[in-house]
Backbone bond lengths (Angstrom), bond angles and torsions (degrees), N, CA, C in turn:
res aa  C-N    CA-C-N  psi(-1)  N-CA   C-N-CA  omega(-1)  CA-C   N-CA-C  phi
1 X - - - 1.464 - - 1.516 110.62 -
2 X 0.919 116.91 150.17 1.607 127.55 168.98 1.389 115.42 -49.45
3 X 1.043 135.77 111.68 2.167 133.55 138.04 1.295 90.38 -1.76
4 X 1.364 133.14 125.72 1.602 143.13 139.09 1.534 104.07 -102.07
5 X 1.471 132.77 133.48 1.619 127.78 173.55 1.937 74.56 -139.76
6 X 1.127 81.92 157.35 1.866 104.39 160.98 1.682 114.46 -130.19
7 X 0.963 126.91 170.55 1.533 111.50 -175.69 1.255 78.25 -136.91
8 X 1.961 117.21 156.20 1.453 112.74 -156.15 1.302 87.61 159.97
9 X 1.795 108.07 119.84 1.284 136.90 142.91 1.281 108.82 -140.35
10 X 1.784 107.51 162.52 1.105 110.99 -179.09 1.265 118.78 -71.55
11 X 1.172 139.60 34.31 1.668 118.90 -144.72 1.920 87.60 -167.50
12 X 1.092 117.89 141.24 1.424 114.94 177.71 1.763 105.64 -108.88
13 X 1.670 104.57 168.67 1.774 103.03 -167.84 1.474 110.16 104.24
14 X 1.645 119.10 -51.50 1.360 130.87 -137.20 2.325 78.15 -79.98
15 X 0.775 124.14 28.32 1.713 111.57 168.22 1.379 115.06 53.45
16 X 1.630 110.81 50.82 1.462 121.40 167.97 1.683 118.47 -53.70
17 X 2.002 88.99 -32.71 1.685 94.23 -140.85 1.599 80.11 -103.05
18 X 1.226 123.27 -39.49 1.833 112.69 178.62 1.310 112.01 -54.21
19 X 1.714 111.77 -40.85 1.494 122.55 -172.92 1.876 98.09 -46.05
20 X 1.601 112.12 -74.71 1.486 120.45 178.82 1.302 111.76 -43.35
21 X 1.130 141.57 -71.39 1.018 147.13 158.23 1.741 114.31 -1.13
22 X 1.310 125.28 -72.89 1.155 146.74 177.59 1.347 113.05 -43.17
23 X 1.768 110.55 -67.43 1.159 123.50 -167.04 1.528 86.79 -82.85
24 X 0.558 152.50 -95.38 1.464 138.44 178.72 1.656 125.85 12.69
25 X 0.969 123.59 -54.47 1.224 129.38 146.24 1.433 136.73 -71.73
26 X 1.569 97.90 -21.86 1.993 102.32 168.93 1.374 96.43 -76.00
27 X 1.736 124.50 -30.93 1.328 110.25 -166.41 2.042 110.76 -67.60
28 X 1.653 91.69 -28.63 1.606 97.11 -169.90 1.831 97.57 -75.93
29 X 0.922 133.50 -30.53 1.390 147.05 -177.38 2.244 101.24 -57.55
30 X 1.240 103.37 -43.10 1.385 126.12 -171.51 1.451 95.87 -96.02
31 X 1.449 123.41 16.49 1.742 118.91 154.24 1.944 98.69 88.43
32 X 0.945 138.95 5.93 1.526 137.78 168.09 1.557 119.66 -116.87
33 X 1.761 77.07 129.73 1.435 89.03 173.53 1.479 122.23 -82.85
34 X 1.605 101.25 140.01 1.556 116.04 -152.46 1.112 98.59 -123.43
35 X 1.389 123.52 137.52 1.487 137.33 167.05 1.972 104.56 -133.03
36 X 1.425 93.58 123.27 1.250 128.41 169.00 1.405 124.67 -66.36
37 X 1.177 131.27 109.86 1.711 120.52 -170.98 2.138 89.28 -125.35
38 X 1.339 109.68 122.31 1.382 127.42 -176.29 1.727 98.38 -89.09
39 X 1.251 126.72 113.69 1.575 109.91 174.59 1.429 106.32 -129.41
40 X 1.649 113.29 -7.25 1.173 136.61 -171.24 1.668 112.69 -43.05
41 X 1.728 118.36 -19.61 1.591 102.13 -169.35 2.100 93.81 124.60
42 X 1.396 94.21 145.63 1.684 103.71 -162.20 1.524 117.85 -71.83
43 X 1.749 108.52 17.57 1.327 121.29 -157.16 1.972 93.88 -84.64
44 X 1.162 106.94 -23.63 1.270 109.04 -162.26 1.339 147.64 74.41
45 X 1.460 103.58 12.46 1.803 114.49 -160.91 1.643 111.98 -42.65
46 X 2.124 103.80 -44.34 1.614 75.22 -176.43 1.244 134.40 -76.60
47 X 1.371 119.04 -19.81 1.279 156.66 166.78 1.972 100.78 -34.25
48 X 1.599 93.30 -60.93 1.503 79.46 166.70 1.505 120.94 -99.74
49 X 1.322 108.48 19.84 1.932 91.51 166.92 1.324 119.35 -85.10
50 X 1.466 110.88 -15.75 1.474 122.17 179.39 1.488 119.32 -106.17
51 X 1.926 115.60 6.13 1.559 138.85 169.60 1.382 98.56 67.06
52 X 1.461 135.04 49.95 1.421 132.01 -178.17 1.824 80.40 -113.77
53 X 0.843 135.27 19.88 1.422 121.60 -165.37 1.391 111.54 -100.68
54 X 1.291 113.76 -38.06 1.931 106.06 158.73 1.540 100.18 -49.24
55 X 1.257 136.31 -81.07 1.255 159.44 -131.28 2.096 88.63 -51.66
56 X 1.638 95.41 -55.86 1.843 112.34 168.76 1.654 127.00 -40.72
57 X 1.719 96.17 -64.07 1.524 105.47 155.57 1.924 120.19 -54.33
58 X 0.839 127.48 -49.30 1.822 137.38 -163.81 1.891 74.23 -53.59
59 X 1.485 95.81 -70.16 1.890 95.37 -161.74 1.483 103.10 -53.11
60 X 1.136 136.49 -50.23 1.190 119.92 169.16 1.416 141.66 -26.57
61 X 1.503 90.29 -72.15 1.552 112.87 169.99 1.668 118.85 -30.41
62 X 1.780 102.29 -56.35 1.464 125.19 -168.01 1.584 106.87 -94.14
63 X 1.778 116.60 22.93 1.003 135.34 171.79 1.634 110.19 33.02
64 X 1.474 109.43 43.69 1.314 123.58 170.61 1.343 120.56 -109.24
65 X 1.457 115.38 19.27 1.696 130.13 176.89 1.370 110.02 -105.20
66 X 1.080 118.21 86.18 1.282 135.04 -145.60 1.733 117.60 172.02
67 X 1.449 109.79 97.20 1.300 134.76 27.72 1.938 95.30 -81.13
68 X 1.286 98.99 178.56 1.542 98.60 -179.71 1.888 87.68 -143.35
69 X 1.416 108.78 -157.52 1.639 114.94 -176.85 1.479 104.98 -92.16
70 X 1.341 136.78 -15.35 1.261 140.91 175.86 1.729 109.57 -76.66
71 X 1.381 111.05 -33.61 1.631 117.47 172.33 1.534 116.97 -65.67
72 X 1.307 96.21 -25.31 2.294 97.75 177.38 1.622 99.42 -58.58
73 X 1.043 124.68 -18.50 1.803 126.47 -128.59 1.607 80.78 -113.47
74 X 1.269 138.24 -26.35 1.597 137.93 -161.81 1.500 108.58 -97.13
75 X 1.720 127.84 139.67 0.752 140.98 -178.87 1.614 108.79 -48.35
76 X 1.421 135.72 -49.61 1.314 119.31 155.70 1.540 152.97 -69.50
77 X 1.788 97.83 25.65 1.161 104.65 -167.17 1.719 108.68 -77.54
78 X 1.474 112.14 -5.00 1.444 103.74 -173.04 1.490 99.19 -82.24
79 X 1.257 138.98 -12.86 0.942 142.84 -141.22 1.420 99.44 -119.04
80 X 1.543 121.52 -42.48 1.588 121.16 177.51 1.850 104.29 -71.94
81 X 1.548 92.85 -15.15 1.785 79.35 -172.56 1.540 108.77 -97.28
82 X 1.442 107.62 -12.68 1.899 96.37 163.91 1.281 114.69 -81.33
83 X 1.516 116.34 -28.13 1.538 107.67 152.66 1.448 131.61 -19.98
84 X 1.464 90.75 -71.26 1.472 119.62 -158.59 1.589 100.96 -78.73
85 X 0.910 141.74 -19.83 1.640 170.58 -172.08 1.402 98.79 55.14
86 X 2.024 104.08 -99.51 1.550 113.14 171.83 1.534 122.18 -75.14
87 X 1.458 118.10 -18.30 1.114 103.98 173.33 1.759 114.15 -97.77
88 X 1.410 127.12 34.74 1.067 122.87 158.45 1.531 120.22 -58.24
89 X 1.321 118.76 -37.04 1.486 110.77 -154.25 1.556 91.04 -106.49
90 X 1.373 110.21 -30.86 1.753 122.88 -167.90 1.679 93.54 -64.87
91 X 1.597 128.03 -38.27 1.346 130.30 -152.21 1.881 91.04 -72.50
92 X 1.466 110.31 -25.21 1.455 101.48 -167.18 1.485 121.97 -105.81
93 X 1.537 112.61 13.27 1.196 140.96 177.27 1.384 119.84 -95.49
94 X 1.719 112.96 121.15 1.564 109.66 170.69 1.494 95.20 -116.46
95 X 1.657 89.78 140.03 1.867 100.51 154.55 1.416 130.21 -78.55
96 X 0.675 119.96 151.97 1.642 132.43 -169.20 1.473 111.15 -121.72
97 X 1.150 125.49 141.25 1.465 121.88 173.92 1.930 123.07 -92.07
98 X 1.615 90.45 32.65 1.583 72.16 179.74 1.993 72.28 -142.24
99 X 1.418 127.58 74.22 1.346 152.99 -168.66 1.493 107.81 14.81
100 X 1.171 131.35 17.17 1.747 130.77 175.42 1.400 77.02 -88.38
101 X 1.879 86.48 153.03 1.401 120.73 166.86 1.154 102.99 -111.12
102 X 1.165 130.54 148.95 1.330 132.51 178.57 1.907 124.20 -158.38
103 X 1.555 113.80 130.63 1.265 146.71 -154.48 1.370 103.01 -84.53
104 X 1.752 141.20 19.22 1.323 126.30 -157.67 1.028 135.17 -45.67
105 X 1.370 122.72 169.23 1.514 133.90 -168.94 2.007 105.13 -75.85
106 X 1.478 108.62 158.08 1.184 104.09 -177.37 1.701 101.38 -160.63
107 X 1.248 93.03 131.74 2.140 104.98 -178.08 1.612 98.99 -17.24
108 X 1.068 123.72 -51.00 1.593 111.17 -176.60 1.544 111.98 -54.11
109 X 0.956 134.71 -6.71 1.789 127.78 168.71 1.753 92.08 -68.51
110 X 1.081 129.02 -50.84 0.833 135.81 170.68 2.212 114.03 4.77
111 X 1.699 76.61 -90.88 1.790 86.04 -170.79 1.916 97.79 -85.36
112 X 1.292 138.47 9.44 1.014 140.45 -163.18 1.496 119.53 -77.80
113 X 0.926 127.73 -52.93 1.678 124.63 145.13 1.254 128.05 -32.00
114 X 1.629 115.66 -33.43 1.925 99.35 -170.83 2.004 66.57 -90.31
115 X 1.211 138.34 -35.09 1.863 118.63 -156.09 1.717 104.07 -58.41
116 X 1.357 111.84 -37.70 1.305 133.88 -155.40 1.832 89.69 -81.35
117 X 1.641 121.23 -27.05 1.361 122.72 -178.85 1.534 113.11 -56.09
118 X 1.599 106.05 -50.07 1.034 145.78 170.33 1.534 114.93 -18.18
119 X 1.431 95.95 -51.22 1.502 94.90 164.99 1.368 158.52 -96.90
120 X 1.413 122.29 100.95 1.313 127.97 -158.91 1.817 136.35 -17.25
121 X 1.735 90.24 -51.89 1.286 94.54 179.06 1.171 117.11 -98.79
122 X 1.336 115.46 135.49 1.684 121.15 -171.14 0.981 114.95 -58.61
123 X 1.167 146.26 -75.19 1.253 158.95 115.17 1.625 90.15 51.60
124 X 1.314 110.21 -94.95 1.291 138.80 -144.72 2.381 81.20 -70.41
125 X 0.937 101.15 -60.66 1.703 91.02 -169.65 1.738 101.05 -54.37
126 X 0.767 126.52 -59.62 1.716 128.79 -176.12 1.771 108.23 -54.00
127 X 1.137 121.32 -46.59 1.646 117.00 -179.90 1.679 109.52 -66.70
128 X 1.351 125.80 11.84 1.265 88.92 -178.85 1.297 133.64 -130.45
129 X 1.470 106.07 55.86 1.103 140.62 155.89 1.284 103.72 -113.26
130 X 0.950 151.76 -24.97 1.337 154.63 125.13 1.548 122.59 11.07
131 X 1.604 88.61 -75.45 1.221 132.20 -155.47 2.159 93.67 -74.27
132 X 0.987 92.38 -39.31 1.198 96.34 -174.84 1.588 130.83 -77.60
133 X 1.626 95.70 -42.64 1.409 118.40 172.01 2.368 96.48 -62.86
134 X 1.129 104.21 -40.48 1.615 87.35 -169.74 1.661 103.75 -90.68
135 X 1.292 126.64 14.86 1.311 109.38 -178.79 1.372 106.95 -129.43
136 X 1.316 110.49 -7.99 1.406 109.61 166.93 1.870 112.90 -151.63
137 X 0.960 105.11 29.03 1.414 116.82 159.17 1.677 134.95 -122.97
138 X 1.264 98.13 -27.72 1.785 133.72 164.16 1.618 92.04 -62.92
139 X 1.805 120.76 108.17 1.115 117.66 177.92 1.274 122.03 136.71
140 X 1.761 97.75 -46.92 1.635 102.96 -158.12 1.335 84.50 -87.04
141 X 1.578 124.25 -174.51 1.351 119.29 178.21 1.063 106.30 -111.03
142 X 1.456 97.41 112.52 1.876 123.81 -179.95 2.137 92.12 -163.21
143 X 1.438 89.46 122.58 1.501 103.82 -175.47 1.743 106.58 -92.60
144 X 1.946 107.49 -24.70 1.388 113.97 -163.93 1.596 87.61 -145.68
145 X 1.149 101.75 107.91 1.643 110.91 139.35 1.454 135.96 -90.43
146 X 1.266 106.35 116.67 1.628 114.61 -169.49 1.521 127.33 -107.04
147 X 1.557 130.99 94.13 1.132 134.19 -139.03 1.223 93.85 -109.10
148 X 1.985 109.52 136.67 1.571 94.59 -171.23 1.789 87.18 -121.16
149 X 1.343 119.94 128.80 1.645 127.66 -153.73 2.058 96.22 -110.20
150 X 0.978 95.96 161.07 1.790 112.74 -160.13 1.668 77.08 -73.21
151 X 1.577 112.05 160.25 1.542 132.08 160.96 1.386 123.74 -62.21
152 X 1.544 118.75 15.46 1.588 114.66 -173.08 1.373 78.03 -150.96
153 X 2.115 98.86 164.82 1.407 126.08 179.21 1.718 94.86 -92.16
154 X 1.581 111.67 113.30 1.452 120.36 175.53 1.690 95.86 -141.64
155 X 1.413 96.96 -177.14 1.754 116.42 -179.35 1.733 100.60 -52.80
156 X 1.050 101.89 -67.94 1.346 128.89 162.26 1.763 103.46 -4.91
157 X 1.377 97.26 -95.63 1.561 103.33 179.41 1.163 114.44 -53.62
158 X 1.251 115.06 -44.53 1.773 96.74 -178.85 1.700 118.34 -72.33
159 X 1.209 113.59 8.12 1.229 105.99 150.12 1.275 148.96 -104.17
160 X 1.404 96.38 17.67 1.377 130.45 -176.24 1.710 92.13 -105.18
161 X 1.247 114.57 -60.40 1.364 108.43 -176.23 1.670 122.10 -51.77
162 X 1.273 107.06 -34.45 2.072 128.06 -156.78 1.947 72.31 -80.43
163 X 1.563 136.65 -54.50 1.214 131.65 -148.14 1.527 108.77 -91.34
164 X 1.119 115.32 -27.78 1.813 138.46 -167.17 1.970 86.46 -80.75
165 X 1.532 109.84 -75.75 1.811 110.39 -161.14 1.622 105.67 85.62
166 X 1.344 116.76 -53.48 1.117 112.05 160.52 1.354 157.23 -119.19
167 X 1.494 136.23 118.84 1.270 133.63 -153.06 1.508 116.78 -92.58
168 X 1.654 111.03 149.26 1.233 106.19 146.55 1.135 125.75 -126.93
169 X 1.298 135.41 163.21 1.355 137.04 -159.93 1.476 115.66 -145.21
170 X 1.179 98.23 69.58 2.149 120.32 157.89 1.709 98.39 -37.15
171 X 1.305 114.29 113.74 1.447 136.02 164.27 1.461 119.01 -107.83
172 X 1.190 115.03 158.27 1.708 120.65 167.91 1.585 94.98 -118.47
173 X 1.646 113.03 170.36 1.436 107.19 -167.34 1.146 81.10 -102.54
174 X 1.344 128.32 122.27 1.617 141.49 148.38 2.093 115.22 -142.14
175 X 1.172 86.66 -171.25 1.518 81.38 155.14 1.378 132.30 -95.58
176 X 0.940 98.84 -36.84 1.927 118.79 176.30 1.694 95.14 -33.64
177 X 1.295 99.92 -67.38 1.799 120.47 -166.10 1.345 120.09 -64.82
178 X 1.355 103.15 -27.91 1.958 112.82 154.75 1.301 108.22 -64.15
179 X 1.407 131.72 -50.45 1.448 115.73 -151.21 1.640 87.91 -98.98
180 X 0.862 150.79 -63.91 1.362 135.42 157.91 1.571 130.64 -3.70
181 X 1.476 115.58 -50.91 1.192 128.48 152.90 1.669 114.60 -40.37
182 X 1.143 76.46 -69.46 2.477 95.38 -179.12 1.556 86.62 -40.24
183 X 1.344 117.53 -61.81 1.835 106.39 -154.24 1.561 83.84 -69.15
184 X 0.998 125.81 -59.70 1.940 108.47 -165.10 1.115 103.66 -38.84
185 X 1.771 140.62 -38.67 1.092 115.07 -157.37 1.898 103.23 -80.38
186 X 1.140 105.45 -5.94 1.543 117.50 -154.50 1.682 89.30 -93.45
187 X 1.200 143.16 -22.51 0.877 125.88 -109.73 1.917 68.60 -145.50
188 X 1.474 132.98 -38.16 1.065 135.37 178.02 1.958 106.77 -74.81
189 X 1.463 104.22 -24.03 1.525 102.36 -179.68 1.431 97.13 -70.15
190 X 1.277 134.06 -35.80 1.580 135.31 -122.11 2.128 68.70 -103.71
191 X 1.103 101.24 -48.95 2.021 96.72 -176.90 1.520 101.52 -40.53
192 X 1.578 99.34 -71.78 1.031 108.13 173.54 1.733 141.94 -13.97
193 X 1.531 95.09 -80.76 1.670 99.78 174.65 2.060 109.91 -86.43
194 X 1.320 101.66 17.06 1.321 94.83 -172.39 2.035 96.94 -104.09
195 X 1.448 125.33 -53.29 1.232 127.40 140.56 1.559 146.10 -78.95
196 X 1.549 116.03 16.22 0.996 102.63 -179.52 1.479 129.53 81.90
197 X 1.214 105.25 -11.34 1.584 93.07 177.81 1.880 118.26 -128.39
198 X 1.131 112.08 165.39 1.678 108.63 -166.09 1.342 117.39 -91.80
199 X 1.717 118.63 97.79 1.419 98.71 158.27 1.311 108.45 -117.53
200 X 1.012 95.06 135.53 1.819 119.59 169.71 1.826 109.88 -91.41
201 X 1.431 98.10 147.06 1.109 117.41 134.38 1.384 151.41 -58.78
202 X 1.058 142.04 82.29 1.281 139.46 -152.97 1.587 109.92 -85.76
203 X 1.192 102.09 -56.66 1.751 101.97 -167.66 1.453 118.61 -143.16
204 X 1.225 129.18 127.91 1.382 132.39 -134.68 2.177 72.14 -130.07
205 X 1.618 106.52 108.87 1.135 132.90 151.65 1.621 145.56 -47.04
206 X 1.194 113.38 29.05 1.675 105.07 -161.09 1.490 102.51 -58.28
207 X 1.409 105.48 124.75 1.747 122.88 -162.47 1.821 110.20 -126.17
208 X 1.211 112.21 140.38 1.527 81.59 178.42 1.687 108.84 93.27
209 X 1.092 129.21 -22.57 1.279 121.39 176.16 1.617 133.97 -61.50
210 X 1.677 113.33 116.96 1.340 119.10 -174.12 1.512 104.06 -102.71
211 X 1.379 95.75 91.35 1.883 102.30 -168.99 1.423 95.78 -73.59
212 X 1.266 146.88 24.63 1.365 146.23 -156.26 1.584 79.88 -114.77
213 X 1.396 143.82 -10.81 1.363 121.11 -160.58 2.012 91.49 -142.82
214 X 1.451 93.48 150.27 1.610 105.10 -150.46 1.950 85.27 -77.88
215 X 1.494 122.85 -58.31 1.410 101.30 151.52 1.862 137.57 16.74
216 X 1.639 82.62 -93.46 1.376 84.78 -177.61 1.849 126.27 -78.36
217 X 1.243 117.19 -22.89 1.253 113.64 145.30 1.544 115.78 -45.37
218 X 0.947 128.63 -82.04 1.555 123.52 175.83 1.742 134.07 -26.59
219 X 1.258 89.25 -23.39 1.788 100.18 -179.50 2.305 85.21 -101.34
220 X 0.883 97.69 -56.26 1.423 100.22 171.14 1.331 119.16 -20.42
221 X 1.405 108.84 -67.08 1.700 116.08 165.06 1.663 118.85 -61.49
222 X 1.006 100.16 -59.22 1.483 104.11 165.43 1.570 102.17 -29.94
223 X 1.431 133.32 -105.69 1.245 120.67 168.30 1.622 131.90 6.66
224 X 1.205 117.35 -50.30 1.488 130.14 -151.02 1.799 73.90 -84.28
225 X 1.489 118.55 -56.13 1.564 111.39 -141.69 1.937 90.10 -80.45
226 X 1.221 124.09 -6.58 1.727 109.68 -160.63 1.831 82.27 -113.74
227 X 0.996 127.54 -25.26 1.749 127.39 175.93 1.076 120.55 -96.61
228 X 1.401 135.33 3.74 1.304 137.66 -152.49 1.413 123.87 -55.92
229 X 1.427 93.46 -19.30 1.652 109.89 173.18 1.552 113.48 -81.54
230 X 1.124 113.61 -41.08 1.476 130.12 174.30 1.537 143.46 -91.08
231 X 1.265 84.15 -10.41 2.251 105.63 -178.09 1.382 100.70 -47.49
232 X 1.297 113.76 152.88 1.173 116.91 166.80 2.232 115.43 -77.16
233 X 0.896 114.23 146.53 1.247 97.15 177.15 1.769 136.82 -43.97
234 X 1.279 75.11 -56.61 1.274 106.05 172.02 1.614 127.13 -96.90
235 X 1.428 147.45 145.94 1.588 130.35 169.21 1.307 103.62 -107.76
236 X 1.854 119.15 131.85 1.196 115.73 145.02 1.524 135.96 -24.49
237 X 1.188 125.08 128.49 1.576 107.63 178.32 1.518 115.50 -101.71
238 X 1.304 153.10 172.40 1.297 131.53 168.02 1.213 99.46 -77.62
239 X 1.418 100.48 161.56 1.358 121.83 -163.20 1.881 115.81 -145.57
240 X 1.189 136.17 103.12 1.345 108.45 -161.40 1.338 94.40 -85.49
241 X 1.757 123.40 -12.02 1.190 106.15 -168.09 1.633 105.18 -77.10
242 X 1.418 125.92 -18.84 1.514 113.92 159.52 1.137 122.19 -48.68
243 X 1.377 122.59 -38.74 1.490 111.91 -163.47 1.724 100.53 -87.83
244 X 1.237 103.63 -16.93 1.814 86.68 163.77 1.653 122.03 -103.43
245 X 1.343 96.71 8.73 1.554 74.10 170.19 1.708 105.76 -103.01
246 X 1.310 109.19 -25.32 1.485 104.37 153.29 1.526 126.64 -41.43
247 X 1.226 131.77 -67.05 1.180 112.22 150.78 1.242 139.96 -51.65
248 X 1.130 142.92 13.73 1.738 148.74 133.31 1.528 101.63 -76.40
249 X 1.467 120.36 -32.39 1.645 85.10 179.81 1.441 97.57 120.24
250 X 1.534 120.39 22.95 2.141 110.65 174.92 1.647 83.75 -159.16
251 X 1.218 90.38 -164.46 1.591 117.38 -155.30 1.782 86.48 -120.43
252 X 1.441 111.32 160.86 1.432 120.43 -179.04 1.803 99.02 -54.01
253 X 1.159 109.59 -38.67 1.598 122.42 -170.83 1.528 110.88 -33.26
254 X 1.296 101.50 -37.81 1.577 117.25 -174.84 1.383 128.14 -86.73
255 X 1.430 109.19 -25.11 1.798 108.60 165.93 0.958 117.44 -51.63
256 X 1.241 97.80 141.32 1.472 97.51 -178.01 1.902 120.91 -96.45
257 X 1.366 111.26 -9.35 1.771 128.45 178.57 1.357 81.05 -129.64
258 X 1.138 135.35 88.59 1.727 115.66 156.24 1.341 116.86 -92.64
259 X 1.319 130.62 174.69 1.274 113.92 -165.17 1.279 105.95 -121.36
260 X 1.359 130.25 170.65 1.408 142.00 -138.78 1.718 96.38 -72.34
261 X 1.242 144.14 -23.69 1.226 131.88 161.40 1.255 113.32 -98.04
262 X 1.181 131.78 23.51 1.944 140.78 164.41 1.219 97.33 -99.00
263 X 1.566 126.04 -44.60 1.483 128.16 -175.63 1.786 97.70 -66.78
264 X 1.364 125.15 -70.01 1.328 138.89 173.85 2.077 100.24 -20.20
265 X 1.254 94.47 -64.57 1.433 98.12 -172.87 1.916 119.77 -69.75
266 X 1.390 97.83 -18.92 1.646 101.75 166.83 1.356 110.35 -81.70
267 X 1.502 123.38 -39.01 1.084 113.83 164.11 1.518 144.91 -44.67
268 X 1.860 98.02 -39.63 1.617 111.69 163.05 1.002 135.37 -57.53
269 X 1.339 98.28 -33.18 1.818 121.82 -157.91 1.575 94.67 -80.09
270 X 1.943 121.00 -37.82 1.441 106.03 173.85 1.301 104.12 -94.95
271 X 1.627 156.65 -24.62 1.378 137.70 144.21 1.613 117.22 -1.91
272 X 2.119 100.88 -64.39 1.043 84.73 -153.71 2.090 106.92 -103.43
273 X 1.346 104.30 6.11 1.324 103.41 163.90 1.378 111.51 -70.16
274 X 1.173 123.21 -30.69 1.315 129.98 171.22 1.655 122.51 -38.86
275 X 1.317 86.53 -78.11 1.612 119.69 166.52 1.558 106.72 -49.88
276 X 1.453 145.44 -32.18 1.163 154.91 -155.65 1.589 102.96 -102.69
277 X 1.679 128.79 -22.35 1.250 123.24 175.22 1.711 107.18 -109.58
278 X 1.411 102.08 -12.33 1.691 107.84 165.22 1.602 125.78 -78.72
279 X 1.350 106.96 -23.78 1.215 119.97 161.18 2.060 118.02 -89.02
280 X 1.100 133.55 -18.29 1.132 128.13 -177.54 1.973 107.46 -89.30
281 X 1.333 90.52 -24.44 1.700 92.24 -175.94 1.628 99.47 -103.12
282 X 1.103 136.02 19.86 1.663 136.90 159.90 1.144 99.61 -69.65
C-alpha cells in the first residue's frame, strides 16, 4: 500500500502547507513518487507553491474542474469514476515541475464539512477519503501520499486523519503551538479508542525557528524534552528566502543562490523526510 501522512494542527500559520510542500519534494529528490492531496480550504496554497494555480483557476472559471477533490467525497463518486474509467483519478491530477503530483483544492471544500455532517453514520462520514484513496489510488504509481488538512478539527480533517493513520505536526516555538500539540495528541487517543482504529503521531515539526533569539531556543528544548519520541530530527529554521520563493511559485529546492538559512532549511526538510519514511515503515 502506499505511505499515507496528513499534516495537521489545530491552529493555522504554524507551516502545514510549506512543511508538505518541502518534504514532498525532498521525498521525490530521495527516489519516491509523491502525490500531493490539498484539503486545506479553496484558498489553494499548494496549488500555488508549485504555480499550477492559474492553470486551477482557468479550469474553474471555464467550469471544466470537474471531477475535482471535493467530487471523491459524494455519494456518486463510484459511479462518475466508472464513467470516467482511467481518467477518473488522472482528470484530478496536476503536474508540477519540481516531480510532485498533486490533487488541488477546489471551492467545493468549501460547503463539504456541513455535506459530510449530513451523514449519520460515523463510520461511513469519516472513511471517505479513505474509501477513495484505496480504490482508486492503491495502484497508480505513488509510494507516498501526502495530505495537507485545514488548521481546525472538522469532517474534513478527520478524514484525512481515519485515511492518512499517520500524522505530522509542523509547529512554531510558542505557547499556543505546545498546547495545541498536547490536545492533538489527546485528541488522536480520543479517535483512537472512540473508533477503533490507530492514528499516531509520527513526527512533531518545529518549523519556523529563529534560533538567533534566546526565546525560541527555549521553547525549542522544551519540545525536544515533552516529544522526544516524536521530534523531528532536525528544525526548520526561518527563512525569508522561503517565503519568497513561495510566492514565485517553487519550494526552496529550486533557488538557484539561496541563502545560508534556505540551504539550512533544504537540508532539514531531507534529514527529516528521511527520518519521516524510516519511522512510518518500522
Amino acid at each position: 500500500m502506499t505511505t499515507r501522512i496528513a499534516s495537521f494542527l489545530d491552529k493555522g500559520g504554524t507551516g502545514k502547507t510549506t512543511s508538505i510542500a518541502h518534504l514532498g519534494v525532498a521525498l521525490t529528490q530521495q527516489g519516491h513518487d509523491v502525490l500531493l492531496i490539498d484539503l486545506a480550504g479553496k484558498q489553494g496554497d499548494l496549488a500555488k507553491a508549485f504555480d499550477v494555480w492559474s492553470d486551477v483557476q482557468d479550469a474553474i472559471e471555464a467550469d471544466e474542474a470537474w471531477p475535482n477533490i471535493s467530487t471523491v467525497f459524494d455519494d456518486a463518486w463510484p459511479t462518475i469514476a466508472e464513467k470516467l474509467g482511467d481518467d477518473a483519478v488522472h482528470d484530478l491530477v496536476y503536474e508540477t515541475d519540481e516531480d510532485v503530483d498533486l490533487i488541488p483544492a477546489h471551492p467545493g471544500l468549501d460547503t463539504l464539512d456541513s455535506e459530510l455532517g449530513n451523514i449519520d453514520d460515523a463510520g461511513e462520514r469519516y472513511a471517505r477519503l479513505e474509501a477513495f484513496l484505496d480504490d482508486y489510488v492503491e495502484g497508480l504509481p505513488y509510494d507516498i501520499v501526502l495530505i495537507d488538512l485545514p488548521g481546525m478539527s472538522n469532517n474534513v480533517t478527520y478524514n484525512g486523519l481515519w485515511a492518512a493513520r499517520r500524522v505530522l505536526a509542523p509547529v512554531e516555538m510558542g505557547p499556543f503551538e505546545a498546547e495545541q500539540a498536547g490536545a492533538l495528541r489527546e485528541d488522536l487517543e480520543k479517535i483512537r479508542s472512540s473508533f477503533g482504529i490507530d492514528v499516531e503521531l509520527v513526527m512533531v515539526l518545529p518549523n519556523k525557528v529563529d534560533d538567533r533569539t534566546n526565546l525560541a531556543t527555549e521553547y525549542l528544548e522544551a519540545f525536544h524534552e515533552e516529544y522526544s519520541d516524536t521530534i523531528a530530527p532536525e528544525y526548520v529554521p526561518y527563512s525569508q528566502d522561503i517565503r519568497n520563493a513561495t510566492q514565485q511559485g517553487m519550494t526552496a529546492f529550486e533557488l538557484k543562490n539561496p541563502s545560508t538559512t534556505a540551504q539550512r532549511a533544504r537540508e532539514a526538510f531531507l534529514a527529516d523526510a528521511e527520518a519521516l519514511i524510516e519511522r512510518v515503515e518500522d
